[in-house]
C-alpha positions as CSV (number, residue, x, y, z in Angstrom):
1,X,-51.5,41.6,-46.4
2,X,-49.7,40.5,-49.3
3,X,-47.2,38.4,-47.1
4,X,-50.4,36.6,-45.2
5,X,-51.5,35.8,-48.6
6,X,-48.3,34.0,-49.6
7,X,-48.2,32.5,-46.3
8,X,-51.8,31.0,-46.5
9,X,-50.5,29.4,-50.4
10,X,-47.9,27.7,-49.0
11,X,-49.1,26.4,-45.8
12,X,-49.3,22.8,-47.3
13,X,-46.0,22.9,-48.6
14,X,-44.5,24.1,-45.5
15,X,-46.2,21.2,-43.4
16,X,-44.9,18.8,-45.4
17,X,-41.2,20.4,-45.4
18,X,-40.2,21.1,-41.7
19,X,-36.2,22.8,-43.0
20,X,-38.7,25.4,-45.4
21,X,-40.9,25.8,-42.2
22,X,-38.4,26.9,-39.9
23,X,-36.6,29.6,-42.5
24,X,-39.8,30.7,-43.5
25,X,-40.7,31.0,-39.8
26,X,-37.4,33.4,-39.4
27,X,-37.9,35.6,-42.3
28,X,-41.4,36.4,-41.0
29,X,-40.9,36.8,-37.7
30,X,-38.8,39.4,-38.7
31,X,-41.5,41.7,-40.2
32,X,-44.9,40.8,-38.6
33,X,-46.5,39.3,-35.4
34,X,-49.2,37.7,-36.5
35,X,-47.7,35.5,-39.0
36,X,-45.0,34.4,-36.1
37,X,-48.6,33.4,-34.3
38,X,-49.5,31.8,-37.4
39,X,-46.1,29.9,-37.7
40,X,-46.0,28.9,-33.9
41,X,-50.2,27.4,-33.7
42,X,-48.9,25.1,-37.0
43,X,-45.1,24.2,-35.5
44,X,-46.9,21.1,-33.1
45,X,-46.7,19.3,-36.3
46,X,-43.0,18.7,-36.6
47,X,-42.2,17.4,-33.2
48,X,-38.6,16.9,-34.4
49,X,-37.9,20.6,-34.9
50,X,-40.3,21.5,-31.4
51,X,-37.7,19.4,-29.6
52,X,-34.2,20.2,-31.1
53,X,-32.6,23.6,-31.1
54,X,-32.4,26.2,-33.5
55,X,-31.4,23.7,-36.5
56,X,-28.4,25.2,-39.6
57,X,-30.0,24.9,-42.3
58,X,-28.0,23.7,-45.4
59,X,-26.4,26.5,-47.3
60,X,-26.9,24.5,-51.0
61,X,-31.3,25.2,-50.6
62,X,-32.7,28.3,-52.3
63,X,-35.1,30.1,-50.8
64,X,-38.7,29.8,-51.4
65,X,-40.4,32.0,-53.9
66,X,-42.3,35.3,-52.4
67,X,-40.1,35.1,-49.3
68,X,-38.1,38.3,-48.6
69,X,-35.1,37.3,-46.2
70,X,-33.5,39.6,-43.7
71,X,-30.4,40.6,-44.8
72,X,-26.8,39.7,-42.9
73,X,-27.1,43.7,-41.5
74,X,-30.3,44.0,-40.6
75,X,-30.1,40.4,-38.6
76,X,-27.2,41.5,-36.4
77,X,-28.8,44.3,-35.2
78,X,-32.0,42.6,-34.5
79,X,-30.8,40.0,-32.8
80,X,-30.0,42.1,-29.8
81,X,-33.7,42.9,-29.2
82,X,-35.5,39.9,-30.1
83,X,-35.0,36.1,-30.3
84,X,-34.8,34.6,-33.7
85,X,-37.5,32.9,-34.8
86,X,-39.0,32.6,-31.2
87,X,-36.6,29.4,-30.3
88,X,-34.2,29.5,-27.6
89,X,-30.5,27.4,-28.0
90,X,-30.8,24.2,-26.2
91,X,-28.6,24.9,-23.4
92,X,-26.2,22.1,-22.4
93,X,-26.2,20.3,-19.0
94,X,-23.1,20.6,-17.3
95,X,-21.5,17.7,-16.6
96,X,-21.0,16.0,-13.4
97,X,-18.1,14.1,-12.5
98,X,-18.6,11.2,-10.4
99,X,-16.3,10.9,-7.5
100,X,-14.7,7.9,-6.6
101,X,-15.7,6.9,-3.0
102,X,-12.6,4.8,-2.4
103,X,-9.8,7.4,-3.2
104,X,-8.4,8.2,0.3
105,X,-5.5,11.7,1.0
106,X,-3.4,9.2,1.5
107,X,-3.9,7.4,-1.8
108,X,-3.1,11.0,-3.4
109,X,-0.3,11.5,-1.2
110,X,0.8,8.3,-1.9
111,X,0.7,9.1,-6.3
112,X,2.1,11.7,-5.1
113,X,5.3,10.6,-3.9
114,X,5.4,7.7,-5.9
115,X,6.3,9.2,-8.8
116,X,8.4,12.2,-7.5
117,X,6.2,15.3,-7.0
118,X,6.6,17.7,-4.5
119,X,3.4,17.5,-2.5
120,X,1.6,20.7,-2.3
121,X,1.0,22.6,0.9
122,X,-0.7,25.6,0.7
123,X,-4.2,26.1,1.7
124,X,-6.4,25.9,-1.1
125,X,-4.8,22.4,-2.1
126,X,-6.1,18.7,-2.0
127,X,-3.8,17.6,0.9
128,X,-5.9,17.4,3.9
129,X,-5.0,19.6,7.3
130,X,-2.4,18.4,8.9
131,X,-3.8,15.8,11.5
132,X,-3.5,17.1,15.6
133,X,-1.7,15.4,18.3
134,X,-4.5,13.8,19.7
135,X,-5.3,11.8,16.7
136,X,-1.8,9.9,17.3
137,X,-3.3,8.6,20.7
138,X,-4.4,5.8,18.4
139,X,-1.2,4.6,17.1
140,X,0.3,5.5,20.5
141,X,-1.9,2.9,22.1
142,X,-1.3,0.3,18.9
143,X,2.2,0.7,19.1
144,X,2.6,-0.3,23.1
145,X,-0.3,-2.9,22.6
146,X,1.7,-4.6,19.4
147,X,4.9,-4.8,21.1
148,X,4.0,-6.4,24.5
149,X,2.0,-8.9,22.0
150,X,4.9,-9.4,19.7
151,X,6.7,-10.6,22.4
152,X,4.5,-12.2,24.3
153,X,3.9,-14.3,21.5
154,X,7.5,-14.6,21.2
155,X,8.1,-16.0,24.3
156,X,5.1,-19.0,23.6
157,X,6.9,-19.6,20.3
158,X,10.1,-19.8,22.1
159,X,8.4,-22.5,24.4
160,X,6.6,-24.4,22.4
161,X,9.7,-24.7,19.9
162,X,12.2,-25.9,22.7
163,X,9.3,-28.4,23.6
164,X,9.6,-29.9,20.5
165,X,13.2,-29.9,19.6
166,X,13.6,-32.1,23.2
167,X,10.7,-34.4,21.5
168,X,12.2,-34.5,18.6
169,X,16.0,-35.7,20.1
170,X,14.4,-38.2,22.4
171,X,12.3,-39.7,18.9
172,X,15.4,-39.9,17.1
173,X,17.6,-41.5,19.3
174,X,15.4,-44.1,19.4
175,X,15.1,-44.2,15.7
176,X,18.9,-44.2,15.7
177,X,19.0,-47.9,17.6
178,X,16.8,-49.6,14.8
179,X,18.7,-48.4,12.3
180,X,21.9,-50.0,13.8
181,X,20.6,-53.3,14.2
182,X,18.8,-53.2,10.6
183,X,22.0,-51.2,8.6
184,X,23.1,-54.2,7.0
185,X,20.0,-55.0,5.5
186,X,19.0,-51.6,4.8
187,X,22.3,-51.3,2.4
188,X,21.6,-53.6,0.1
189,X,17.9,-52.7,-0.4
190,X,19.0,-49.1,-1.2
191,X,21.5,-50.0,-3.6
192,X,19.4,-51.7,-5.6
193,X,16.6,-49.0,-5.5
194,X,19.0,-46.1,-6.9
195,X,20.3,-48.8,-9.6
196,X,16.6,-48.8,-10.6
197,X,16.2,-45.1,-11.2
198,X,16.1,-43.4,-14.2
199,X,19.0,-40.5,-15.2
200,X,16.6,-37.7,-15.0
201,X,15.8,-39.2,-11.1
202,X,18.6,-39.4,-10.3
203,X,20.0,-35.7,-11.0
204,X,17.1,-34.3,-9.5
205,X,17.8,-36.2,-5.7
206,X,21.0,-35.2,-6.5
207,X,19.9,-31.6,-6.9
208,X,17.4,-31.5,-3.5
209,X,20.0,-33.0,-2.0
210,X,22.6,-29.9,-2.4
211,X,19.6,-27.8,-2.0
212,X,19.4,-29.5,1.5
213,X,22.9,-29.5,2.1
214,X,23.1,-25.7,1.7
215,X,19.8,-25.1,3.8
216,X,21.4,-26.7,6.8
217,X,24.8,-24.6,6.5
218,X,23.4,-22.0,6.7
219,X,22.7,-20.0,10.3
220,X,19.8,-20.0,12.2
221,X,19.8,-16.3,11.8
222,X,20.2,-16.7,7.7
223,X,17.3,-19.1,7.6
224,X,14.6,-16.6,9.8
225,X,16.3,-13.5,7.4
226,X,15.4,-15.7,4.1
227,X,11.8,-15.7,5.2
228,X,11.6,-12.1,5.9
229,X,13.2,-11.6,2.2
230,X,11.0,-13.6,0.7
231,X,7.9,-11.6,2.2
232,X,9.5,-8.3,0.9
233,X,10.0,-9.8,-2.2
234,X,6.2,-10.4,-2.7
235,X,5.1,-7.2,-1.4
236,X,7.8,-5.4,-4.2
237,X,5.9,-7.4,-6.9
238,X,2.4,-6.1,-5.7
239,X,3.1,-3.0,-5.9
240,X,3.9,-4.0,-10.3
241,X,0.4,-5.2,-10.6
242,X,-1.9,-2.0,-11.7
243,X,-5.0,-3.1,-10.3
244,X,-3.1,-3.4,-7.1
245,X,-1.7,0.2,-6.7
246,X,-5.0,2.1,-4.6
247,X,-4.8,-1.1,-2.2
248,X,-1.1,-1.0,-1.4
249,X,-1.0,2.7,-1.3
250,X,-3.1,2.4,1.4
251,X,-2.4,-0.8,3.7
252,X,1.6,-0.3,2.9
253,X,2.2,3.2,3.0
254,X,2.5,4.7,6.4
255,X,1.2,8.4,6.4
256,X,-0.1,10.1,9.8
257,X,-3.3,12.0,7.3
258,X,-4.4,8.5,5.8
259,X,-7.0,7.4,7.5
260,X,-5.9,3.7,8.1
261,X,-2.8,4.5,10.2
262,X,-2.7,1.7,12.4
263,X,-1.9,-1.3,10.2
264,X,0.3,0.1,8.0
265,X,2.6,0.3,10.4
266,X,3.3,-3.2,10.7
267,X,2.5,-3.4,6.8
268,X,4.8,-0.5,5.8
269,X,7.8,-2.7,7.3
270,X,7.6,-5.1,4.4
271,X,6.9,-2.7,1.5
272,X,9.6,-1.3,-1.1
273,X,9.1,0.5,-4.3
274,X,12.2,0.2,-5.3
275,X,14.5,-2.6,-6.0
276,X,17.6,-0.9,-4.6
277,X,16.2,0.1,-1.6
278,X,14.6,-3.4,-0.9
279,X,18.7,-4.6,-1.4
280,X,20.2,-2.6,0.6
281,X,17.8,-2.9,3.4
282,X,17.8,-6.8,3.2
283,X,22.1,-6.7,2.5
284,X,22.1,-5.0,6.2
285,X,19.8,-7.4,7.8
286,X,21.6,-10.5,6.6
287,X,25.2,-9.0,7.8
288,X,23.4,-9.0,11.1
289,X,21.0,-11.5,11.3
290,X,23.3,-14.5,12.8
291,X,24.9,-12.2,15.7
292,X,21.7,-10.9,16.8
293,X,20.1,-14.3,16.2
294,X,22.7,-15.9,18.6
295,X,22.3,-13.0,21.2
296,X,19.1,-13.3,21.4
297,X,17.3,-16.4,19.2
298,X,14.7,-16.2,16.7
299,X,11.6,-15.7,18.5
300,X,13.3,-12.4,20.2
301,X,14.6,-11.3,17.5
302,X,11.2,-11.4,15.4
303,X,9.6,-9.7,18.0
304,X,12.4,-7.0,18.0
305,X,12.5,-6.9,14.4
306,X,8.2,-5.8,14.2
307,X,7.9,-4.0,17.0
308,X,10.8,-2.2,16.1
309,X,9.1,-0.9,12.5
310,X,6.0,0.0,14.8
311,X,7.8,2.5,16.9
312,X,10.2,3.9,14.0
313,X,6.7,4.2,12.2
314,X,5.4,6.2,15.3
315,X,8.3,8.5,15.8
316,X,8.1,9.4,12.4
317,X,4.0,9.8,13.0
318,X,4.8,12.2,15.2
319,X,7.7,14.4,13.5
320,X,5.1,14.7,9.7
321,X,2.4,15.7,12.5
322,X,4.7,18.1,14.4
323,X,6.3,19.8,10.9
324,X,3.5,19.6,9.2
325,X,5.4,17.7,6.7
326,X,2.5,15.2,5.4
327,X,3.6,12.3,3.0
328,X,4.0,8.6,3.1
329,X,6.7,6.4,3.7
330,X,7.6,2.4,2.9
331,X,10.7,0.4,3.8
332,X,11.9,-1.7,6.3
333,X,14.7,1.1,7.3
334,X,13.3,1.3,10.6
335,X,13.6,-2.7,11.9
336,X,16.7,-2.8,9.8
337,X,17.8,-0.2,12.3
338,X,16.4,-1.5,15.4
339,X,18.5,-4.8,14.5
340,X,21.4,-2.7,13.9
341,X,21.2,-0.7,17.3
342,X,20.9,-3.8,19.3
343,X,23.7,-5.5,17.9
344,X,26.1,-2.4,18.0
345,X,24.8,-1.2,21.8
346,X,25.2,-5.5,22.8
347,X,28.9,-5.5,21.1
348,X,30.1,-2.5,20.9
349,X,33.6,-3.4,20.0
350,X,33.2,-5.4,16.9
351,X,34.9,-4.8,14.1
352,X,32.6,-3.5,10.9
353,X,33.4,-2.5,7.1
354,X,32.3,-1.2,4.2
355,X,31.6,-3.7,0.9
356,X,33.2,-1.1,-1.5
357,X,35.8,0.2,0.6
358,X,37.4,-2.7,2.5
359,X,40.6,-0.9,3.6
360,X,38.4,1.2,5.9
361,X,37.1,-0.6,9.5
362,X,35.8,1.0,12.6
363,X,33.9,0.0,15.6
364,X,30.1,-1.0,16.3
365,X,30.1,1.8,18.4
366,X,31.6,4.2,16.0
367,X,29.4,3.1,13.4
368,X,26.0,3.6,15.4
369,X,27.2,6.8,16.6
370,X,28.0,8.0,13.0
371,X,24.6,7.0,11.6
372,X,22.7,8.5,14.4
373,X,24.1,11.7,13.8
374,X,23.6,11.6,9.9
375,X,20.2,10.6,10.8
376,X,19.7,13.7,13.0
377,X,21.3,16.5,11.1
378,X,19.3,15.3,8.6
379,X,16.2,15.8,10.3
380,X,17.2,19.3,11.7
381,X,17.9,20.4,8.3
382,X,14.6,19.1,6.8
383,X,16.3,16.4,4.7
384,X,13.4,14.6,2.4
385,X,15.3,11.6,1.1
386,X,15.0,9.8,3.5
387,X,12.7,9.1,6.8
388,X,15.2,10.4,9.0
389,X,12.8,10.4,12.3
390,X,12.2,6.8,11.5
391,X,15.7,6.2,11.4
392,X,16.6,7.8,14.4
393,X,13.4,6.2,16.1
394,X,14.4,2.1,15.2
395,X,17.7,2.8,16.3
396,X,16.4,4.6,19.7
397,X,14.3,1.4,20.1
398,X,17.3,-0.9,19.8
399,X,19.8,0.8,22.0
400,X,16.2,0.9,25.0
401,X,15.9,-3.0,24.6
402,X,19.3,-3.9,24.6
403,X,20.3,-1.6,28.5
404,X,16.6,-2.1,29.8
405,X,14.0,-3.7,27.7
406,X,15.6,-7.2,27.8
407,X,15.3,-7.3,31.4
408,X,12.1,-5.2,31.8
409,X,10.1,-7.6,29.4
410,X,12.2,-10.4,28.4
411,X,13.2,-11.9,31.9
412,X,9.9,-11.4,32.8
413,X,7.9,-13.9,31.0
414,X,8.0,-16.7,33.6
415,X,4.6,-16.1,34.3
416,X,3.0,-16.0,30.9
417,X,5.0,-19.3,29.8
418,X,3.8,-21.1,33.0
419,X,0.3,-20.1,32.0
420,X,0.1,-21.3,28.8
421,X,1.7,-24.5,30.6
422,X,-1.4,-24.9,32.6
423,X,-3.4,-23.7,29.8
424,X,-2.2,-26.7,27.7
425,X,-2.5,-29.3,30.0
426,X,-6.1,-28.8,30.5
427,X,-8.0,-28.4,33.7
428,X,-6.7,-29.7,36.9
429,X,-9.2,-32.6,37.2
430,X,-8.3,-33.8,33.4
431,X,-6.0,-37.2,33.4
432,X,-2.9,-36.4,30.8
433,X,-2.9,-38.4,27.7
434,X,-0.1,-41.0,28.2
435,X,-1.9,-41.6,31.5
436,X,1.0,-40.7,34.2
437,X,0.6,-37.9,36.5
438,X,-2.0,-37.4,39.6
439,X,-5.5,-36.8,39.2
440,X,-7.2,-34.7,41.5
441,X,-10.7,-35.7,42.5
């Protein structure tokens, strides 16, 4: 009784003060029911303290007169049996990590690899199962649909670009007998229009024109190979941008458990990581760009050149898928070797070297059967430096076109050029432009 009595003198006091209320609410609760009653019908007043959890009370506030506090003892071994002062600790929510929708296997694979970790394999890992057989039929049928394109297309280009270097001859011939009748003329008016530039003018025509000199002694080959360096070139400074990395990772990384597996392997043939590998790979295409180039011209050898990454990107589809060796891969090893295999299977006998060692030479041949081994022991023995199966699938693809693709495709595209003949004329009925020809009523 003598406790409810202090309690009802102090009620005001302990209204007003919501830090008193609750320590006064602890000690009681300790020693009689029907003050914690009390305590809890009067707590709807301090809706700060009803909402938070059990607050710490500053150490430096004395406790109120009349009170008698638990001690440290007799609090330990009462908290097992009842809750102090009736509240219960806040619990906190657990939080919850948003997943990105975007992030793909093969983007993890891809991090993965990038920067030199071994890719886990067991089952309780993020790598996804490996993918079945089946699930290549799509880059199966991509890979034959791409290459009769490629050179398809290859043999319009070719077409359309004799066309116009015959249109082109006739045009300047005809330019060249108005030049000869107005030369003498035409010499002193240009004279006098260089003496009227200024220095600065004058050294940069001076400059295009070496620029121009060395365009046009260089090969046919050199010129098609600059273009395909210069695409490389751009792809290798993508992959330096950050915001860049999830979309190259996963249009320019070929990996049989991405889901996009089709583009990247045309994609995949452009991409390099690495400066040195981009060099060698281009230092090899150069050396043979102007023999294959000749053998074959440049529409062929573009078409040989893609559909050769597609199908070194399939073979090596289908080794990850049979090993269960899941991972990405990027380079242009692939064509590089396609170009390689056609040129050493179509000239065997030529004479190769090697930059650092000059003293050393050996045959085409030699050479292609030296690097198809490498490439194969290297496969057998689970080799990961390189994309062996790729390797040994670009040069498989050159040394097929060169014995029977050239004649099975190649010398077999009368009929598409003669449609796209007709197709550019027009309909039958349709009088030509420069008004010659039949017309059929």
């Amino acid at each position: 009784m003598l406790l409810l009595g202090v309690a009802v003198g102090l009620l005001p006091r302990l209204l007003t003060d919501p830090a008193l209320l609750l320590r006064a609410g602890a000690a009681i609760f300790h020693h009689h029911t029907l003050l914690q009653a009390l305590f809890l019908s009067h707590i709807h007043t301090v809706a700060v303290a009803a909402a938070l959890p059990y607050p710490t009370l500053p150490s430096s506030l004395p406790p109120p007169t009349g009170f008698l506090l638990p001690s440290s003892s007799s609090s330990s071994s009462s908290s097992s049996s009842s809750q102090r002062c009736g509240f219960r600790k806040a619990q906190k929510k657990p939080e919850i990590r948003k997943e990105i929708p975007d992030q793909s296997p093969a983007a993890d694979l891809g991090e993965a690899a990038a920067k030199g970790k071994t890719l886990p394999t067991h089952p309780g890992s993020s790598v996804p199962p490996p993918r079945k057989a089946g699930q290549l039929f799509r880059p199966l049928v991509f890979t034959v649909g791409f290459t009769g394109c490629s050179f398809g297309a290859a043999a319009i280009l070719q077409y359309e670009s004799v066309k116009f270097r015959v249109e082109t001859a006739i045009e300047e011939a005809k330019e060249e007998k108005l030049k000869k009748h107005e030369q003498g003329h035409d010499t002193a008016y240009w004279h006098n229009w260089w003496n009227q530039l200024s220095d600065f003018q004058k050294r940069a025509i001076l400059l295009m024109s070496a620029v121009d000199d060395w365009w046009n002694r260089m090969t046919e080959g050199q010129k098609t190979t600059l273009g395909i360096i210069g695409l490389n070139t751009v792809v290798l400074c993508c992959w330096r941008i950050p915001y860049m990395q999830r979309t190259m990772l996963k249009y320019f990384t070929s990996n049989p458990a991405s889901k996009t597996r089709c583009l990247p392997m045309v994609l995949s043939s452009f991409s390099h990581y690495s400066i040195l590998h981009m060099l060698a790979n281009m230092y090899v295409l150069w050396t043979f760009s102007t023999s294959v180039v000749s053998l074959l011209g440049r529409e062929q050898f573009l078409a040989l050149y893609l559909s050769g990454g597609v199908f070194s990107t399939f073979i090596s589809y289908m080794c990850k898928t049979a090993t269960c060796r899941l991972g990405p891969s990027l380079g242009a090893s692939g064509a590089v070797m396609t170009v390689l295999a056609a040129v050493c299977t179509k000239i065997p006998e030529a004479k190769l070297g090697i930059v650092l060692l000059p003293m050393l030479s050996f045959t085409a041949g030699t050479a292609l059967k030296a690097l198809v081994a490498l490439d194969a022991v290297g496969l057998l023995l689970g080799w990961r430096m390189l994309d062996h199966a790729a390797h040994l699938g670009g040069a498989l693809f050159g040394v097929w076109y060169i014995s029977y693709g050239h004649g099975l495709i190649w010398r077999k595209r009368e009929p598409l050029v003669k449609f796209w003949h007709e197709l550019r004329k027009g309909p039958p009925g349709r009088t030509p432009p420069s008004g010659g020809g039949d017309s059929r009523g």
